[in-house]
Structure formats: C-alpha cells, structure tokens
C-alpha positions in Angstrom: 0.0 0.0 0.0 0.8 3.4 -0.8 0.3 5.6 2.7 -2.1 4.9 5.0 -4.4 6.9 6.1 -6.1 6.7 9.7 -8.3 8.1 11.9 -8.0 8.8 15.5 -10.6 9.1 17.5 -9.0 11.6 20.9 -11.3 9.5 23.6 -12.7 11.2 26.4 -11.8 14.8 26.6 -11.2 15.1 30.3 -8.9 12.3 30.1 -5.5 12.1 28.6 -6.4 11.1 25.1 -5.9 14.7 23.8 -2.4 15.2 25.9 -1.0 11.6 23.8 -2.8 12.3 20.6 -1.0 16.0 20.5 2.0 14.2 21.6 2.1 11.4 18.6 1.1 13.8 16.2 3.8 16.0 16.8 5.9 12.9 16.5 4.8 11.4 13.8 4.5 14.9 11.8 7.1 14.3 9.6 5.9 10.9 8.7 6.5 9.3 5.3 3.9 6.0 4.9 1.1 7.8 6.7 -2.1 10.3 7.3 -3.4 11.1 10.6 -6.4 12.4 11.0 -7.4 13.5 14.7 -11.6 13.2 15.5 -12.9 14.7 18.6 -13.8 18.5 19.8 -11.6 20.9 18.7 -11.6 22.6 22.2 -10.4 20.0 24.0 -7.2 19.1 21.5 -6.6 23.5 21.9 -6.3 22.6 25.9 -4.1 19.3 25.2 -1.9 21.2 22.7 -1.5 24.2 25.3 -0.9 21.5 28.0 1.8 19.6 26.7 3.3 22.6 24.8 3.2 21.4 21.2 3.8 24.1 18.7 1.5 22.4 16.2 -1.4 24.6 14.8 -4.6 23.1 14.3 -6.4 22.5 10.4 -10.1 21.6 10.8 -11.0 19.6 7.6 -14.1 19.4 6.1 -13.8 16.2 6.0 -12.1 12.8 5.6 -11.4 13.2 1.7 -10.3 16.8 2.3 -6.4 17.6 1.5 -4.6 17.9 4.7 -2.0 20.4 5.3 1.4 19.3 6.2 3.1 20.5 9.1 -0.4 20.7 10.9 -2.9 19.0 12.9 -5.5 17.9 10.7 -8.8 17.4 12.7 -12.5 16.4 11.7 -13.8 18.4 14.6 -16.7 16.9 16.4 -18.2 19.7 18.5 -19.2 18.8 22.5 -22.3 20.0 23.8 -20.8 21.9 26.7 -20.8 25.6 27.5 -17.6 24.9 28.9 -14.8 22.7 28.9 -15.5 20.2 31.8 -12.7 20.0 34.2 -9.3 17.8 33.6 -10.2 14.5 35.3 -13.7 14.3 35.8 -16.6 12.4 34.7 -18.6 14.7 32.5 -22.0 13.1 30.5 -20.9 15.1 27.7 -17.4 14.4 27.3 -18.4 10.9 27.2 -20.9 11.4 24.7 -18.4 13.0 22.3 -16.0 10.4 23.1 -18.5 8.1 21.8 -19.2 10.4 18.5 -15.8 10.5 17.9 -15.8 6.7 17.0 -19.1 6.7 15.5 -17.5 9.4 13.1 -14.4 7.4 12.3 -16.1 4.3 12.1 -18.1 6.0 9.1 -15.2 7.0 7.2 -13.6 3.3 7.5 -17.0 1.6 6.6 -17.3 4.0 3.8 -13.7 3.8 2.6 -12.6 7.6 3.5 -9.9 6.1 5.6 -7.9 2.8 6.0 -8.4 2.7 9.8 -9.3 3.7 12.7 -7.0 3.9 16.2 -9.0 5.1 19.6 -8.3 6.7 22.6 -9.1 5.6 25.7 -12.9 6.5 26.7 -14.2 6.6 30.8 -16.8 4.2 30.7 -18.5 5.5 33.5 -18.9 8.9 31.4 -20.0 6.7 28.5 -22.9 5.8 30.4 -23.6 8.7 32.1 -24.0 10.0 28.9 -26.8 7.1 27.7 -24.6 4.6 26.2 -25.8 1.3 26.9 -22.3 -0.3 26.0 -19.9 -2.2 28.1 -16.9 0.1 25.6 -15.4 0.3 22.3 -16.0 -3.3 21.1 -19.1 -3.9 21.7 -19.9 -0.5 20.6 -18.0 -1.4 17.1 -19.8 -4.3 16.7 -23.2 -2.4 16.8 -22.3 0.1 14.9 -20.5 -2.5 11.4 -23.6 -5.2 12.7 -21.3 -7.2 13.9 -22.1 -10.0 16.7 -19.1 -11.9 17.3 -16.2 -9.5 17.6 -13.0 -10.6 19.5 -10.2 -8.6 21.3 -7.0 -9.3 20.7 -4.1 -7.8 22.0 -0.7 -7.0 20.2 2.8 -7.2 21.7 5.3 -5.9 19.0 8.5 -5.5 21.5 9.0 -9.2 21.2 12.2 -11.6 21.3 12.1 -11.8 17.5 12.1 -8.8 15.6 9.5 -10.1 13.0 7.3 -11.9 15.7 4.2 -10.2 17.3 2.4 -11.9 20.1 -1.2 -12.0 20.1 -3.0 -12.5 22.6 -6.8 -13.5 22.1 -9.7 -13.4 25.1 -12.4 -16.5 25.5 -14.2 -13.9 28.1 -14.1 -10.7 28.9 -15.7 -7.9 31.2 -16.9 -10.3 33.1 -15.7 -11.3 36.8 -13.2 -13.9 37.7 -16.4 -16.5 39.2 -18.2 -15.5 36.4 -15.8 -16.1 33.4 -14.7 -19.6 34.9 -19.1 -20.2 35.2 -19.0 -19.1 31.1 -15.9 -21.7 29.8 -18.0 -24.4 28.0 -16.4 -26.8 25.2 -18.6 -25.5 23.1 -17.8 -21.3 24.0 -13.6 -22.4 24.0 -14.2 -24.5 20.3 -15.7 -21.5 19.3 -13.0 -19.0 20.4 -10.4 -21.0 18.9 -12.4 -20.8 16.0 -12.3 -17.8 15.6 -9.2 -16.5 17.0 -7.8 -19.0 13.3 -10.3 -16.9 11.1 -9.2 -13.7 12.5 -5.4 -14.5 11.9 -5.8 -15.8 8.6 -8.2 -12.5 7.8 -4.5 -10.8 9.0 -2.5 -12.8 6.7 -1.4 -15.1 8.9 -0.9 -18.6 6.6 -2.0 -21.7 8.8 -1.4 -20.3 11.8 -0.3 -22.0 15.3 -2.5 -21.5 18.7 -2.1 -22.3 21.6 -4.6 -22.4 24.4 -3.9 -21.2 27.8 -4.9 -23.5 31.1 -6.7 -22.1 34.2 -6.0 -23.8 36.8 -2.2 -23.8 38.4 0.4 -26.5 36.6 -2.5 -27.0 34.2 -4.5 -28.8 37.0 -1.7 -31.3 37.7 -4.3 -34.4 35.7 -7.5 -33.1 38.1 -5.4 -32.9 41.4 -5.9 -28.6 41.3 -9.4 -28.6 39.1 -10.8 -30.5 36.8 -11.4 -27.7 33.8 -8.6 -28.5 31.7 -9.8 -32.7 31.6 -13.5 -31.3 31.1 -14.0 -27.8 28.9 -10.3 -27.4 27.7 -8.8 -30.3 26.3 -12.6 -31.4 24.5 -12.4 -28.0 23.0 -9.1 -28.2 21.5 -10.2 -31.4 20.2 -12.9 -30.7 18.6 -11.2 -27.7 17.0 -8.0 -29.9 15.7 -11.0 -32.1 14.1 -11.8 -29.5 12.0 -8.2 -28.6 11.0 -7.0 -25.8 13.3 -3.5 -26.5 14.2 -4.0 -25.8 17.9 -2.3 -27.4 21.6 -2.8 -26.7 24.9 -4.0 -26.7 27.6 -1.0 -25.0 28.1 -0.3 -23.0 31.8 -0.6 -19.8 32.2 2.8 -19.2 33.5 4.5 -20.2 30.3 2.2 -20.1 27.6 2.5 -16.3 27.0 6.2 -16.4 27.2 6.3 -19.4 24.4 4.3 -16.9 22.4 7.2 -14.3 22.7 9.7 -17.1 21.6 7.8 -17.7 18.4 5.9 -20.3 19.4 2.8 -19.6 18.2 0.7 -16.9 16.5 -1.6 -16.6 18.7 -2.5 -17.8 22.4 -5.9 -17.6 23.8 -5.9 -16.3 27.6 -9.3 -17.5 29.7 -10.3 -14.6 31.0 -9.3 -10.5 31.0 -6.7 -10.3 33.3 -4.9 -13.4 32.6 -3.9 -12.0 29.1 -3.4 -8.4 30.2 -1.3 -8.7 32.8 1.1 -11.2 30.6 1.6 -8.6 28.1 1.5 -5.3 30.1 3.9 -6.9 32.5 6.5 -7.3 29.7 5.8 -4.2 27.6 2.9 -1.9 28.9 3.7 0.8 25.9 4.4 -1.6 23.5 0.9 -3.8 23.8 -2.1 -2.3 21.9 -5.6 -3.7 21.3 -7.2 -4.9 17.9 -10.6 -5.9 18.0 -11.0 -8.5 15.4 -14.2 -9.6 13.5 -15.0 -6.0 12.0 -15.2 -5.1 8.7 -12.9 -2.3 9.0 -9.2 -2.0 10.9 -9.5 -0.6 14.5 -6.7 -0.6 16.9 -6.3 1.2 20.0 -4.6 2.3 23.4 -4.6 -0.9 26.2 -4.8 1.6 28.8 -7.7 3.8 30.3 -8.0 7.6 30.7 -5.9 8.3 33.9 -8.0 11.1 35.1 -5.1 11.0 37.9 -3.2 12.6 35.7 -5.0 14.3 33.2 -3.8 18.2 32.2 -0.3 17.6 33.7 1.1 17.4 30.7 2.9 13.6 31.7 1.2 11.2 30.0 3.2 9.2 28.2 2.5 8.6 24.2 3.9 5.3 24.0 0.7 3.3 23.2 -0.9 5.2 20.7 2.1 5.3 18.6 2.3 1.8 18.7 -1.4 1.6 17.9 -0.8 3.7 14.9 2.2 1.7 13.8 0.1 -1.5 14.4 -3.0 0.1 12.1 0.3 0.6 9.7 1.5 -3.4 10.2 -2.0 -4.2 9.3 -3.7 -2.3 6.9 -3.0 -4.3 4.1 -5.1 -6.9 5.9 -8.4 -4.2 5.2 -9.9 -5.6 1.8 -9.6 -9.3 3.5 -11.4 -7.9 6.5 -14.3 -6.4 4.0 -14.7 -9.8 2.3 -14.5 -12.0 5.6 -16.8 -10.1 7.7 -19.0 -7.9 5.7 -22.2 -7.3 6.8 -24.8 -4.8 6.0 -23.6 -1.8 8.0 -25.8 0.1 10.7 -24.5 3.3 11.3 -27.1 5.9 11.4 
C-alpha cells in the first residue's frame, strides 16, 4: 500500500487522550507511509496542545477526503455539547458522549472507505454511560455500529524476542468477573474462540497459523489434582477444533504459555479470562501492547490503557501506546480488503 491513512478518534476529553494524541502527532509529523487524521472536539485538543506545549497549529477539515495540510494537525472536529470545557479528570455526561461520537464518526469514514483505519483513545466508561450509552466500551460499541455480533479482542505485543514476531493475545471472556468467566468456559464457547481467534489471523495474513490455548488452573490442573477444567472444557475444545483442521495445543499454563508466544511459538494464544492476558503482556511491555478488535469489517486498533483522570492536564502522560497503535493500524492495513470480504455485513450506522 501506498500511505495509509487513519483516523484517530482523541477519547474522552477530560482524560489524557488529547495530551497523547498531541504528543504522537507531533511525533509522527514528519511521517513518510502515513495520514493522521485527529476526531474529537476541537476545544479540547486546543487545551491538550497548550498542556503539553506542542507548537502544532490546528487544520479543521471538512472532511475525511479533504487535503490535509502538512506541518499541521488535521482534525474532523466533532463539536461537545458543553458551554464549557468540563474540568481535567472528571466524569462529565458530555465528554463521554463526544467520546463516543468520535468513533461513531471514524467508524463511518472506515466503513465507507474515506480512511484505512481507525485507532481510539481511551474512553471513561463511567462517562459513557452517564452519557446514555448502553455499551460495556469500544468493542461492543463497534460491533453495533459495522452489525457485527461476534467481535473478539485481541491484543498485540510488538516488542517481542524476535524482531518479525508479534504476540497476540486472544480473550475466551471478557468484562466479566473472575467467578463468572470460569461459570461461562463451555467446550462449546472455548471451540468456538479458537475458531475464531484462526479466522481472524488468517483474515491478517497469517498462513495456517499456530494456537495455543492457555490453562486455568495452576500446573494445568496437575491431571485433576488442582481442578478439573482442563480434563472437562479445555482439552474437549481443543479437540474438537484440531477435528476441524486448526492447528491448535494446549491446555497450556498460564505461567509459560504467554512467554512461548514471545519465543515464536505460536501466532496466537488464547488467555481465559481479562486479566490473565493483560497482565502477561502489560507486564513485559505496557507501551508496546495495543488492542485490535478483530471480527470487524474495518481496521481498528487502540490504546490498552484507560484515561488516567489522575493525571490528566499535567502534561505527563506518556504517548507510547498510541504510537504503537498507529504503527500496528500501519503493520495491518493491508489486511483491510480481507477484512471487508471475511466479515461484511450490511452496516448500521445511522
């Protein structure tokens, strides 16, 4: 591909999703293989610009197609509904709600072609809600708004042993707790998440690729002597799924699985539940791991992090995630016409 064009939704403006996107886009401004595109409220990105003491001047576009101006940063400015700039670090119903427009916006100008893909900010999910969202966060609000039903997470670890090997790290439950995910792991709902975790790696260009399921219980239940889930959900599942020709091992434990991914392993390795994935990767490289949500039509990556109202308007918040989100939408984007064609659905956005 020629440059790649993406759009980056700023997340919630009293967070620090303006601060990091002024920061990368003063680092990437001299950039040779891509377009950046900030979306969000123009008066928030003045603040984070002030705030971190960027020299960059501001272009608001028209829109996606428009020419952008070199040397600036281009925005698609998405008005908030304030009177005034909510404070740095609070929850405010209507920075939420832009937050949210912000990736209703970009999602448009994927599904529609304007741009090759989209990176997000992180968004306060109780300001989400506040605002009348009714989703848990950005992937399940993706998935209503391309009609998708079945869209994965998968997290991206590029700092790796071997220069040309990313680990990825795929999720059989969520935002769920601890009890609760453990209640949900079913042969049937682990078959079905290796399943998918293949499609979604071959959608990336991944030829035949190598999976390796993660255990739950400690020593990978030691033959039933710590818990019996790996004899009854986890080994049936990976069973089943080598019947149907995935090349897929495991139960594998947890405390060695994710670092076999690093070595080159495996392309991909499915944790069991949220913070048995996250805490592998952020653990070895909490700047360098980004999230992909994966059964889309379109190419979204983001920041693994959250909006540190703690430190919000100080001007410290480190960039290092959403530059490696933006150099993973650049990894991948050739992957975008396979995405169209393996998950296109009729799209919803109003």
């Amino acid at each position: 591909m020629s440059r790649v064009r993406l759009g980056v939704a700023m997340g919630d403006p009293c967070g620090i999703g303006p601060e990091i996107t002024a920061r990368a886009f003063e680092a990437l401004a001299d950039s040779s293989d891509c377009d950046l595109i900030a979306v969000g409220d123009r008066s928030a990105l003045e603040r984070a610009l002030e705030v971190v003491g960027s020299g960059l001047e501001i272009n608001v576009l028209q829109d996606f197609q428009a020419p952008l101006t070199p040397g600036k940063l281009n925005l698609v400015d998405v008005p908030a509904t304030w009177d005034e700039i909510p404070p740095w670090g609070k929850v405010s119903p209507e920075a939420g709600e832009v937050s949210i427009r912000s990736v209703e916006v970009a999602t448009r100008a994927a599904l529609d072609g304007e741009i090759d893909a989209i990176v997000t900010g992180p968004i306060n999910k109780e300001a989400i809600w506040a605002s009348g969202c009714e989703h848990l966060g950005h992937t399940e609000l993706l998935g209503a708004l391309t009609g998708v039903t079945s869209q994965d997470t998968m997290f991206v670890v590029r700092k790796t042993h071997k220069a040309d090997h990313h680990l990825r790290v795929f999720f059989a439950t969520r935002h769920v707790s601890v009890r609760r995910a453990i209640e949900q792991l079913t042969p049937e709902l682990v078959e079905q998440s290796i399943l998918r975790s293949a499609i979604a790696l071959e959608t990336l260009g991944i030829q035949q690729p190598r999976i390796a399921l993660s255990a739950l219980n400690p020593h990978g239940g030691e033959n039933g002597a710590f818990g019996t889930e790996e004899i009854d959900v986890l080994a049936p599942a990976v069973s089943r799924a080598k019947s149907k020709g995935i090349d897929v091992v495991g139960p594998i434990p947890a405390d060695s699985v994710f670092h076999q991914g690093l070595e080159g392993r495996f392309d991909g390795v499915i944790a069991l539940f949220h913070d048995q994935g996250h805490i592998a990767t952020k653990t070895y490289d909490f700047h360098g791991t980004i999230s992909m949500t994966v059964g889309l039509p379109i190419l979204r990556t983001s920041v693994d992090h959250g909006t540190a109202f703690d430190i919000a308007g100080s001007g410290k918040a480190d960039p290092g995630t959403l530059l490696s989100a933006i150099r993973a939408a650049l990894d991948y984007a050739h992957a975008v016409p396979n995405l169209r064609r393996q998950y296109s659905v009729v799209p919803v956005v109003s």
